[in-house]
N, C-alpha and C positions, 0 to 999 in steps of 0.2 A: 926545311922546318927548323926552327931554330930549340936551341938545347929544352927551353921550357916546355914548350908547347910540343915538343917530344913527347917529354916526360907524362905529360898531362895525358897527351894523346896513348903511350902505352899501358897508362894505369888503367885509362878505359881498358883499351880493346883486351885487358888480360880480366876487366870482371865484368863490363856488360856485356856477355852472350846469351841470347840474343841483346841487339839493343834495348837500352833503357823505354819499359814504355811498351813492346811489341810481346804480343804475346803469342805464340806459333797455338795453330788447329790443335787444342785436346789437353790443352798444358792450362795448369794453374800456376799465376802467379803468387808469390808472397815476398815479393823482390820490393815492388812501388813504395814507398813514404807517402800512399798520398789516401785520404782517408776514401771509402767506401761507401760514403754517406751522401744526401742533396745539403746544397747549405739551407740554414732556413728560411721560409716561407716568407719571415720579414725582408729578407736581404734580396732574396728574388724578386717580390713585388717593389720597394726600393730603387732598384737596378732598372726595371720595368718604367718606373714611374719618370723616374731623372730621364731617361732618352725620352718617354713621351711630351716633359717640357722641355726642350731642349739644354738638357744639361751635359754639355755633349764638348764644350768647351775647355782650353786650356785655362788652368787653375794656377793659385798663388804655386810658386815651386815649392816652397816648403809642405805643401799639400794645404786644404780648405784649414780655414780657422774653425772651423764649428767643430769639423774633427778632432784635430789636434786639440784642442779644448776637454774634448771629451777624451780621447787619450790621458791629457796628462791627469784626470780625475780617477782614469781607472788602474793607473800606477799603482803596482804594491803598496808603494812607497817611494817620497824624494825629497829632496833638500827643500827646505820652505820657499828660497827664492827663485823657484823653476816656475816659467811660466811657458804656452805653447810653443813659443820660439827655443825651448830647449828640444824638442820633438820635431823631428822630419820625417814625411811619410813617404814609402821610396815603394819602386816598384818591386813587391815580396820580400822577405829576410835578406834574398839573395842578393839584390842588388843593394841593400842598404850595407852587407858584409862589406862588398866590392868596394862602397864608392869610402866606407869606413877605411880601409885599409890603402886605400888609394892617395885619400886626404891626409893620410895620417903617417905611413909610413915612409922612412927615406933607405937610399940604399943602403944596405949593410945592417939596418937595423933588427937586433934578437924578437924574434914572437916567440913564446913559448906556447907550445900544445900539448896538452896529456893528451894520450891515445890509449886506446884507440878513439878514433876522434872523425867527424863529418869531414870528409874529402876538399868539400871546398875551403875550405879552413887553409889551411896549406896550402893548396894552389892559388890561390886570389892574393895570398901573403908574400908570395913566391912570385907572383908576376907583377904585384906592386914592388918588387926590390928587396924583400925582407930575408932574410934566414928563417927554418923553422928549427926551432931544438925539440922536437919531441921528448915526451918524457913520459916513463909507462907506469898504469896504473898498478895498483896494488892486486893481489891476489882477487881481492872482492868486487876489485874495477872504480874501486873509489880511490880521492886522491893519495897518491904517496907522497907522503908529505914531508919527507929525509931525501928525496931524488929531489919533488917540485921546488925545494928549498935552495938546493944546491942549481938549477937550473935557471932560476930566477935571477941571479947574481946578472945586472944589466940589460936589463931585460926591458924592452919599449914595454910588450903587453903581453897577456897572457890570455889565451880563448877558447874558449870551454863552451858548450850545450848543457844546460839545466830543464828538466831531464834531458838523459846521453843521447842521443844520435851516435854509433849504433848501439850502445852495450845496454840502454833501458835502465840503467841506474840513477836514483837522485841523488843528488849532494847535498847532505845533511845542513844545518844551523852550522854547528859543531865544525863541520869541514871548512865551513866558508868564515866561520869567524877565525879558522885559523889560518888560511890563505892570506886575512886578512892582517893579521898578526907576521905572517911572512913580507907581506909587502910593506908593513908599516915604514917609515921615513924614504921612502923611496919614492919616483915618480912613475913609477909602471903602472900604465891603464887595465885596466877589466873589461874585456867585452864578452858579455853571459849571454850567450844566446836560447830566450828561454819558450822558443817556441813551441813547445811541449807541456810547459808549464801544468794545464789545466789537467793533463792527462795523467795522475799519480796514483798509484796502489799502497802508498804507505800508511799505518795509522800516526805519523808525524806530520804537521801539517808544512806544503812545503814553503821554503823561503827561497826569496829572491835574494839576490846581490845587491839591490836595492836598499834592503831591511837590516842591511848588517854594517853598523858603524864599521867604518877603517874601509870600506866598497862601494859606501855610495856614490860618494863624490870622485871617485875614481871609476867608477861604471859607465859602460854603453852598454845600452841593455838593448837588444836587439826580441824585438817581436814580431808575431803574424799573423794574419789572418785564416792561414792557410790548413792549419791541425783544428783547433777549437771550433774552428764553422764553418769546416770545409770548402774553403773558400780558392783553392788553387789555382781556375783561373780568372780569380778577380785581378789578382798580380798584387794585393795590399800589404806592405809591412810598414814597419817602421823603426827608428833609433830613438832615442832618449838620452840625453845627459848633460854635458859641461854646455853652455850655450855657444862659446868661443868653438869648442870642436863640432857643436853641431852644425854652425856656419859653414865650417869647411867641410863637413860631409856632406850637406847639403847642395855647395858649390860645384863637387866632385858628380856626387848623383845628377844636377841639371845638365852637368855636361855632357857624360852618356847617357844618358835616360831621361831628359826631360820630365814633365809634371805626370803622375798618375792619371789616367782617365777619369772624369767627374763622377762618371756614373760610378765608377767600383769603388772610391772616394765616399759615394752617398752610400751606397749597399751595406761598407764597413760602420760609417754611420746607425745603420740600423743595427748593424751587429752590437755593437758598444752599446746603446740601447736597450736590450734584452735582457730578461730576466734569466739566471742561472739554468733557472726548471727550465728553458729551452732543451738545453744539450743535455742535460741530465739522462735521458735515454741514450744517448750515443756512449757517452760516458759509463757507463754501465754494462752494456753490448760489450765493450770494450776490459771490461776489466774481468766479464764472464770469458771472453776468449782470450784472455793473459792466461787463466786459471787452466784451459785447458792448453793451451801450449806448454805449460810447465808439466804437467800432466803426461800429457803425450810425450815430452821428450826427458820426461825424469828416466827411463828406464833401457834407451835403446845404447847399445853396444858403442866405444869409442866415443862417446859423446856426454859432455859434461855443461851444465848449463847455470850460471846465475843468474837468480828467478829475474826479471824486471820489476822494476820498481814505478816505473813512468813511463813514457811515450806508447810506443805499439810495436817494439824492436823487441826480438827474443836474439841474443849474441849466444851461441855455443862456441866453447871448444870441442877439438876432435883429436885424436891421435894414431894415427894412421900415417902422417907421413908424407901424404899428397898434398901439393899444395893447394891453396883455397882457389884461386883459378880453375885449376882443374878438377875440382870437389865440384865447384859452382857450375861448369860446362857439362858435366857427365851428369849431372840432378835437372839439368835444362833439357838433355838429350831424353832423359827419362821422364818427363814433365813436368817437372817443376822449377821456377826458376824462383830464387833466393841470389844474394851478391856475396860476393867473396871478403873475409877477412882484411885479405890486403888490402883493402880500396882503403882503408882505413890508419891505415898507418904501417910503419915497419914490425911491432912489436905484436899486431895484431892478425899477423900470419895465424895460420890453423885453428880460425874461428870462419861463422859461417853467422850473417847475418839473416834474418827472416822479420816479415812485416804480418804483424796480427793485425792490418787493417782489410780485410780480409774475411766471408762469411765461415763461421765454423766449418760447414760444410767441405770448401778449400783447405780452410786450416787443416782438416784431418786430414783427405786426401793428399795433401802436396806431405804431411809431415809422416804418413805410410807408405812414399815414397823415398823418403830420407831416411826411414825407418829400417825398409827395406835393401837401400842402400848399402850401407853399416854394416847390416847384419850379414851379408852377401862378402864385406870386407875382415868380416869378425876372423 
């Protein structure tokens, strides 16, 4: 096995135990990124409809135009001269990272990542040829903006999750216009992957990378279907931005990954479609079990928590000692499985991620097990 796919390979096996996905007789999960919900009823019926006329067919590669149409209207925000040819629709966030970072980067080339930071970031950067320079958040988990300053110095791109993946923080207006103040005269890209977006606890309203002079036109804003309308195995994301590099992610994406399926194609259709007051319950479920994850774990022994701000990630630290590998295996062996810190980056040792998508019910139990952990450790 070669040095990469080493590395890859042992960051798993030291934080998915059990594997990602498998959940052993008796044990609660609050490990999954993946929501808890059905997608809605428009999108099923949709999905339903497209295979009953046969829509079943390979599609333009950049994904259907009616999508993409409708895509680029439902943009935050973008340059007046973007039309659907600046948007490719790739198969989930995932492979649109991939085929971005494929198309885009050359050997030897600097990525910068704050961390702690989504795992694939780094590895997909790292098997396209790139460097990653990590670089660590601030005490609050927002960006440090005296490290990212100094870290940026040649920098191809810098790639970030708005909201985090895993730490649950947004990134302020404020943060992002000064990022973009760091990169001014320079030619380093932005890829904000903001597939979380919809899901905020803040009374600030959030903004995209999009909406912030000195970001736009240097953004690839990476979206999905997969948080907002529960949609993960449709496989829908998509990229947005310069048309010139959409081409060539695009080009990248056809080569491994061929066209989206039509049907998941029309489903996403319907989803774009929808009025807000769909997800509005889910959205709410969600932000009543943020409140009690903060709750439950404001008070247990060696563990320190900033609250979340967005997605459905509660990031603790701990001080004990152990590392997160081993926190996460012994909480698996007791029932509950959450992923370890490290998967996250170097800096992000002796935290302990957990997923509030997830029925209260779970929440409490798996987090009376962590509870009870700790306190066993006190």
């Amino acid at each position: 096995m070669n040095t990469i796919a080493q590395r890859i390979f042992d960051q798993r096996e030291a934080s998915l135990r059990p594997p990602l996905g498998v959940v052993p007789p008796g044990a609660v999960s609050l490990a999954l990124g993946e929501p808890d919900f059905a997608p809605p009823q428009a999108v099923i019926d949709a999905s339903l409809k497209a295979i009953q006329h046969g829509r079943t067919n390979y599609t333009d590669q950049h994904g259907i135009a009616e999508l993409r149409d409708a895509l680029l209207a439902a943009l935050p925000a973008r340059p007046s001269d973007w039309d659907k040819n600046n948007i490719v629709v790739t198969h989930g966030a995932t492979a649109g990272l991939g085929a971005l970072f494929f198309a885009l980067i050359e050997p030897g080339d600097k990525v910068v990542i704050p961390q702690p930071a989504y795992s694939l970031y780094a590895d997909q950067v790292v098997l396209a040829g790139g460097t990653v320079e990590f670089v660590p958040m601030g005490t609050d988990l927002h960006f440090d903006c005296e490290k990212l300053a100094v870290a940026l110095k040649g920098a191809k791109m810098v790639v970030f999750s708005n909201p985090s993946n895993p730490n649950g923080i947004v990134h302020t207006r404020a943060e992002l216009e000064k990022l973009a103040e760091l990169l001014d005269g320079t030619e380093t890209m932005v890829v904000s992957d903001e597939a979380y977006s919809a899901l905020t606890y803040t009374e600030e309203k959030f903004t995209s990378a999009l909406e912030v002079e000195g970001l736009k036109e240097r953004t690839l804003y990476v979206q999905t279907f997969s948080k907002k309308y529960c949609m993960t195995g449709f496989r829908v994301g998509y990229v947005a931005g310069d048309k010139d590099l959409i081409a060539a992610i695009a080009q990248m994406h056809r080569t491994f990954n061929g066209s989206v399926s039509e049907q998941a194609q029309l489903a996403a259709l319907a989803a774009v479609k929808l009025h807000e007051a769909v997800v509005t319950p889910m959205l709410e479920e969600y932000a009543q079990r943020r409140d009690l994850v903060v709750r439950l774990l404001s008070d247990i022994p060696h563990v320190q928590l900033v609250e979340p701000e967005g997605a459905f990630y509660a990031f603790f630290s701990y001080d004990t000692g152990v590392p997160s590998s081993e926190v996460a295996a012994d909480l698996a062996e007791r029932g509950v499985l959450v992923r370890a810190g490290a998967e996250y980056g170097p800096d992000a040792e002796s935290h302990i991620r957990l997923s509030f998508a997830a029925s209260q019910t779970d929440i409490e139990r798996g987090i009376g097990i962590i509870r009870q952990y700790f306190e066993e450790g006190a």
